[in-house]
N, CA and C atoms as a LAMMPS dump frame, in Angstrom:
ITEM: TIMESTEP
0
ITEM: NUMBER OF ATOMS
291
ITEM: BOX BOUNDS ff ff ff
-5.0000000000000000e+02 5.0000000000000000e+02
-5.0000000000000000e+02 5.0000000000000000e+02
-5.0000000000000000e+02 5.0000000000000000e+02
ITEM: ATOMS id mol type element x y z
1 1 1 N 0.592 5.101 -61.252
2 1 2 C -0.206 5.899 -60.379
3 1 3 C -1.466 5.161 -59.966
4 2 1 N -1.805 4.15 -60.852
5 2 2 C -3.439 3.436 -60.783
6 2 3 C -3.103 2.562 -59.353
7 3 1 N -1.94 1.825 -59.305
8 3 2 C -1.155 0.797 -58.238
9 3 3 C -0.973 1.769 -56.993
10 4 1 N -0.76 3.451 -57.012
11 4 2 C -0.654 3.608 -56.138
12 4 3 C -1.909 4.107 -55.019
13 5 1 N -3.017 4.307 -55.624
14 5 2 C -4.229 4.53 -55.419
15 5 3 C -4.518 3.344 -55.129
16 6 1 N -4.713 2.113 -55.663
17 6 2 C -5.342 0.617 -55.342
18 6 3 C -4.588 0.56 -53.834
19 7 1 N -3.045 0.525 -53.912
20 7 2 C -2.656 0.312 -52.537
21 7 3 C -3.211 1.463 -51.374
22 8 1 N -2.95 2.354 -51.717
23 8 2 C -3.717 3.5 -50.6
24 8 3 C -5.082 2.677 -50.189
25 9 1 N -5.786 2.59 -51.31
26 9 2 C -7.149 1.96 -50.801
27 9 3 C -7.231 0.986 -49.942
28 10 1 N -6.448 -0.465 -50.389
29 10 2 C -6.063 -1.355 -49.213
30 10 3 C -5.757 -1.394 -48.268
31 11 1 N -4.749 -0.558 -48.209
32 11 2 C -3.866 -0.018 -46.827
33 11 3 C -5.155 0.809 -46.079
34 12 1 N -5.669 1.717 -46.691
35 12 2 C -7.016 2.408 -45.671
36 12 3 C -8.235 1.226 -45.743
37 13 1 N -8.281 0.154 -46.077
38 13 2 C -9.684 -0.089 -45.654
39 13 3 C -9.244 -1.534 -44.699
40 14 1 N -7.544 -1.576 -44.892
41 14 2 C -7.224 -2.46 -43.901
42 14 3 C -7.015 -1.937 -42.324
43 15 1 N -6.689 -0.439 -42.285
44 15 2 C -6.744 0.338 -41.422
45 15 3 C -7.903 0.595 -40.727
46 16 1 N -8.693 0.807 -41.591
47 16 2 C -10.005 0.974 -40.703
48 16 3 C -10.59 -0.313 -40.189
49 17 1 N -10.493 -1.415 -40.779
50 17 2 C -10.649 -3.066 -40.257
51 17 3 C -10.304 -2.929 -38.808
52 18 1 N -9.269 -3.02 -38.956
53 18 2 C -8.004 -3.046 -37.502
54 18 3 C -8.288 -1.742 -36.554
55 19 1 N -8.414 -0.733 -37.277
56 19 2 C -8.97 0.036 -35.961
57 19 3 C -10.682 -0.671 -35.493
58 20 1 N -11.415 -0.521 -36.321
59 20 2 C -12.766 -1.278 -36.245
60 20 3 C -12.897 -2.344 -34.738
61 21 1 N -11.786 -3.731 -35.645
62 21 2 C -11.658 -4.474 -34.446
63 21 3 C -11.458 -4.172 -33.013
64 22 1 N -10.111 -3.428 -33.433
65 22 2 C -9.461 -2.304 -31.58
66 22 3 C -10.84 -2.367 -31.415
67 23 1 N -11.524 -1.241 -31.727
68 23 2 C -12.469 -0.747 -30.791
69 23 3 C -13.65 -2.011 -29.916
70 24 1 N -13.487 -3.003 -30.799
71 24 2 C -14.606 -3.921 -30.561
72 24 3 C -14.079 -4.836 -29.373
73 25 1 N -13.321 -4.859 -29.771
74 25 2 C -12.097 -5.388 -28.653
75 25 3 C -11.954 -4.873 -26.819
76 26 1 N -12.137 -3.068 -27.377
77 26 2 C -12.338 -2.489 -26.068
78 26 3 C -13.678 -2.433 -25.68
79 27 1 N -14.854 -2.26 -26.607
80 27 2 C -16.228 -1.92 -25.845
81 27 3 C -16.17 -3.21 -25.097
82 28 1 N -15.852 -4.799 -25.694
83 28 2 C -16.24 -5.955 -24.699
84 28 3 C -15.185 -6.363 -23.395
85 29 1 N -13.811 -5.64 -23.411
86 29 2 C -13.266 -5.444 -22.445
87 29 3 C -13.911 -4.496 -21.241
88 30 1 N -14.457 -3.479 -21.386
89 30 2 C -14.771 -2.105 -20.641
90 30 3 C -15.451 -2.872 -19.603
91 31 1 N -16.925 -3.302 -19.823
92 31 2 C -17.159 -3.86 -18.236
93 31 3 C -16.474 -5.01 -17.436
94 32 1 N -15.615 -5.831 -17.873
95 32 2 C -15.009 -6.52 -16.944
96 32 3 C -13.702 -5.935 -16.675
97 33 1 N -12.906 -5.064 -17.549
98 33 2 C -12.193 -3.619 -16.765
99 33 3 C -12.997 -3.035 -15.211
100 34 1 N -13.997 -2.733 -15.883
101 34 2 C -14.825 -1.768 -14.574
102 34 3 C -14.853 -2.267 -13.206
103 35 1 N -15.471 -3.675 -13.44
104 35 2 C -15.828 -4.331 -12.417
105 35 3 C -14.586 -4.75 -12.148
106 36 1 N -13.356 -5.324 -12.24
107 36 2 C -12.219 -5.295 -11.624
108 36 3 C -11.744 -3.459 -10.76
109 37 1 N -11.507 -2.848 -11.534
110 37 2 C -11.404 -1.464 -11.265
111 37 3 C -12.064 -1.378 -9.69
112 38 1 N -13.397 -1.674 -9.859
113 38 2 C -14.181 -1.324 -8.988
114 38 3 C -13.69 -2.078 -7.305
115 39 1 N -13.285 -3.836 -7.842
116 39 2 C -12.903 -4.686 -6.572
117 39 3 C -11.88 -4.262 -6.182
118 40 1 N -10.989 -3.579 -6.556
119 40 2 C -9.465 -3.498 -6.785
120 40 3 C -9.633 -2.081 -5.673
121 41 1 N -10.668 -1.152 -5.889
122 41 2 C -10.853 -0.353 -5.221
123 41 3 C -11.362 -0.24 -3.976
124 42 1 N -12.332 -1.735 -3.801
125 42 2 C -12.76 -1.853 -2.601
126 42 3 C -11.756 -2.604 -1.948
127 43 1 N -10.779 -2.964 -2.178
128 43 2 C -9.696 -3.937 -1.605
129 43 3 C -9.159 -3.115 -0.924
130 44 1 N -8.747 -2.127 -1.745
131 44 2 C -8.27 -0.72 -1.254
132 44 3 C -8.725 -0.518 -0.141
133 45 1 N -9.398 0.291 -0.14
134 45 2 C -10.42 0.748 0.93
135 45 3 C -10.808 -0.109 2
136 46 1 N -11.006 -1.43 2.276
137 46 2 C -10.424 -1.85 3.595
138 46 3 C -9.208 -2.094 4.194
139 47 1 N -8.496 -2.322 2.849
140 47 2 C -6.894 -2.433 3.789
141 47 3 C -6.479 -1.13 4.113
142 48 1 N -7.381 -0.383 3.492
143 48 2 C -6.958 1.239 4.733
144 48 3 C -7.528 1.417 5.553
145 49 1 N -9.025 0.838 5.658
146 49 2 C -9.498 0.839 7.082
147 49 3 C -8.932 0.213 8.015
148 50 1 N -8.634 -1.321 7.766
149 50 2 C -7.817 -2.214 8.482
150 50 3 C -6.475 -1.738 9.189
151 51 1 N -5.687 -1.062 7.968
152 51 2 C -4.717 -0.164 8.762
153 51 3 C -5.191 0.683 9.997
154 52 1 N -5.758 1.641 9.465
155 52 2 C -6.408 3.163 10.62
156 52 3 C -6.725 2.028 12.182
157 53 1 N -7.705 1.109 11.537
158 53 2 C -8.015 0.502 12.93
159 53 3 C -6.303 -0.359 13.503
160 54 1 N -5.683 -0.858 13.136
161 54 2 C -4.657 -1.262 13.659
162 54 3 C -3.519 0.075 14.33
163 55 1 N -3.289 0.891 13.594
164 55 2 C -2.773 2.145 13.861
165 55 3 C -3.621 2.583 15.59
166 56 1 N -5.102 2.625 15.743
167 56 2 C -5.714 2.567 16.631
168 56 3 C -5.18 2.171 18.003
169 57 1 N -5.35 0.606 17.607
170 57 2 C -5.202 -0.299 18.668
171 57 3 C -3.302 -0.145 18.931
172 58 1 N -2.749 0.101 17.569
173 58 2 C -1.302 0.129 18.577
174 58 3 C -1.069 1.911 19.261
175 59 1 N -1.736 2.596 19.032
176 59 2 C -1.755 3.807 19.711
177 59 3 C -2.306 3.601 21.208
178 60 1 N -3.437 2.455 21.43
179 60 2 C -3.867 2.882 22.465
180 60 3 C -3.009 1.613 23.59
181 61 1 N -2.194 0.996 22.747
182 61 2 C -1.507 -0.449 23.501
183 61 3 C -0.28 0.526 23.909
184 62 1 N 0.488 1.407 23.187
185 62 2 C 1.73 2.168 23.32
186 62 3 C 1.096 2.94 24.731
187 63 1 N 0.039 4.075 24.823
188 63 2 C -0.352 4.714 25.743
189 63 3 C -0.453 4.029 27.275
190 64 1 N -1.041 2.675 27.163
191 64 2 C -1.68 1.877 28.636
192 64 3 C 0.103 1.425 28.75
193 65 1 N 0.586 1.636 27.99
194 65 2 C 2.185 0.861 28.061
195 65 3 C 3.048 1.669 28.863
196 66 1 N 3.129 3.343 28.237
197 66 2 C 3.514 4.139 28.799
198 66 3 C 2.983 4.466 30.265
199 67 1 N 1.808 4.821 30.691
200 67 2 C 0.995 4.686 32.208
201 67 3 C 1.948 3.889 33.046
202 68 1 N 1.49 2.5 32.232
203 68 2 C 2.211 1.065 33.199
204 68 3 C 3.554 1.57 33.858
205 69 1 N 4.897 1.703 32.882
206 69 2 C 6.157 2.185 33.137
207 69 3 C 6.055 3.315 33.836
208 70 1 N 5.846 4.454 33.235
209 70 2 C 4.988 5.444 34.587
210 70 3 C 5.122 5.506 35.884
211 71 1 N 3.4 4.391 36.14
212 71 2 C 3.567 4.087 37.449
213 71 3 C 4.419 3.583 38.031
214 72 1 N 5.019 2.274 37.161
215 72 2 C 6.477 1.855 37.965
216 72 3 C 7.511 2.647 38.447
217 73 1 N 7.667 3.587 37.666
218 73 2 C 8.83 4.418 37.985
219 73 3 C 8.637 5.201 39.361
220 74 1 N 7.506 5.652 39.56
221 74 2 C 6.904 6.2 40.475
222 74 3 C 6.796 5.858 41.401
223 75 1 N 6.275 4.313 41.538
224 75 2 C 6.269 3.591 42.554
225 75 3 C 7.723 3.049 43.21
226 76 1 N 8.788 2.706 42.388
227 76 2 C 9.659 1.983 42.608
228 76 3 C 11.083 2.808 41.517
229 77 1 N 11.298 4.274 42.301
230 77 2 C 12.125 4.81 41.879
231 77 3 C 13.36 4.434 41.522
232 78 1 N 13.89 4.098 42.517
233 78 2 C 15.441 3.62 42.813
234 78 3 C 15.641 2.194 41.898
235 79 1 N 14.491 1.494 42.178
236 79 2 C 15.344 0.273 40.983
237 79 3 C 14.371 0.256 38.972
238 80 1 N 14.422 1.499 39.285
239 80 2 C 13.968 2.426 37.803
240 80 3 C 15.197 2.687 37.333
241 81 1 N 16.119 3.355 38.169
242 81 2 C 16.965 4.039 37.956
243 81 3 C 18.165 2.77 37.703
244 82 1 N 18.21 1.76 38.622
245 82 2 C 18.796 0.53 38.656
246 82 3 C 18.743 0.127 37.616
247 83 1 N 17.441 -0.334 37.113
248 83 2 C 17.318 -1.206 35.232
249 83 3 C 18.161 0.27 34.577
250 84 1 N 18.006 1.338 34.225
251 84 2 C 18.212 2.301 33.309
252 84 3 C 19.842 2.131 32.96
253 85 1 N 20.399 2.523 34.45
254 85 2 C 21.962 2.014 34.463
255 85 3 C 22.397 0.99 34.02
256 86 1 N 21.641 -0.163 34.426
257 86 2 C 21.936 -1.592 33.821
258 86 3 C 21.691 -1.636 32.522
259 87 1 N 21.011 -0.826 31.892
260 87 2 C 20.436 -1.135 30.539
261 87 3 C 21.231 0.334 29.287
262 88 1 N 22.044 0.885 29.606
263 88 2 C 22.599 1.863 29.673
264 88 3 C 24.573 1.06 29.253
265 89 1 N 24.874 0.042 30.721
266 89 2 C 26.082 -0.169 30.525
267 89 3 C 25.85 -1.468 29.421
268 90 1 N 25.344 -2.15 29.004
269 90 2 C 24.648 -3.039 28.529
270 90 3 C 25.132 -2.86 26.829
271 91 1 N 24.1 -1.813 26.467
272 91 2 C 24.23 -1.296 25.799
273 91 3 C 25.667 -0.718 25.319
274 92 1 N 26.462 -0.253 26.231
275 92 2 C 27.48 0.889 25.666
276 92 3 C 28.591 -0.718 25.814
277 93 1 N 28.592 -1.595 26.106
278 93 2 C 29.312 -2.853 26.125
279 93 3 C 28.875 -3.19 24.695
280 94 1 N 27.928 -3.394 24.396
281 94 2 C 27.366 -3.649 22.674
282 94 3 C 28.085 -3.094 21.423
283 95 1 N 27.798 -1.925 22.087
284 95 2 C 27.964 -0.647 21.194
285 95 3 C 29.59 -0.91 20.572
286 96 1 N 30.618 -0.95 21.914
287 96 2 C 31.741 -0.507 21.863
288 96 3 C 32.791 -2.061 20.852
289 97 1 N 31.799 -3.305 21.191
290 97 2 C 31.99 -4.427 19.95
291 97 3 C 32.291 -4.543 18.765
């Protein structure tokens, strides 16, 4: 019983060592955790701005795109209708491959 008390003791004051360390381990990890955390977040946060603004510019390139075709069609009905057909049998020749 004396052996099994001595080992308990060892075993707990080797336990608390090793947790001890852990912890020492994490307080000197925590700020260079943080400060990564932190870049990692601002990285973030422009490549979503970067997106929104690209999302932007192809919204407003699709719109002046649409106008353009638009007006063409408008202006120059009949060979609107000409490409469509052409681009139509084109297609269904593809398709049917």
């Amino acid at each position: 019983m004396a052996q099994t008390l001595v080992s308990n003791d060892v075993s707990s004051s080797t336990s608390d060592r090793l947790a001890s360390m852990a912890h020492e381990a994490i307080d000197r990890a925590t700020p260079r955790v943080s400060r990564a955390e932190q870049e990692v977040r601002g990285a973030a946060t422009k490549a979503a701005d970067s997106a929104k603004l690209l999302q932007e510019h192809a919204m407003q390139a699709a719109e002046e795109n649409l106008r353009s075709v638009r007006s063409f069609i408008g202006n120059n009905p009949l060979a609107a209708a000409g490409i469509a057909f052409a681009a139509g049998a084109l297609l269904s020749a593809l398709v049917r491959r």
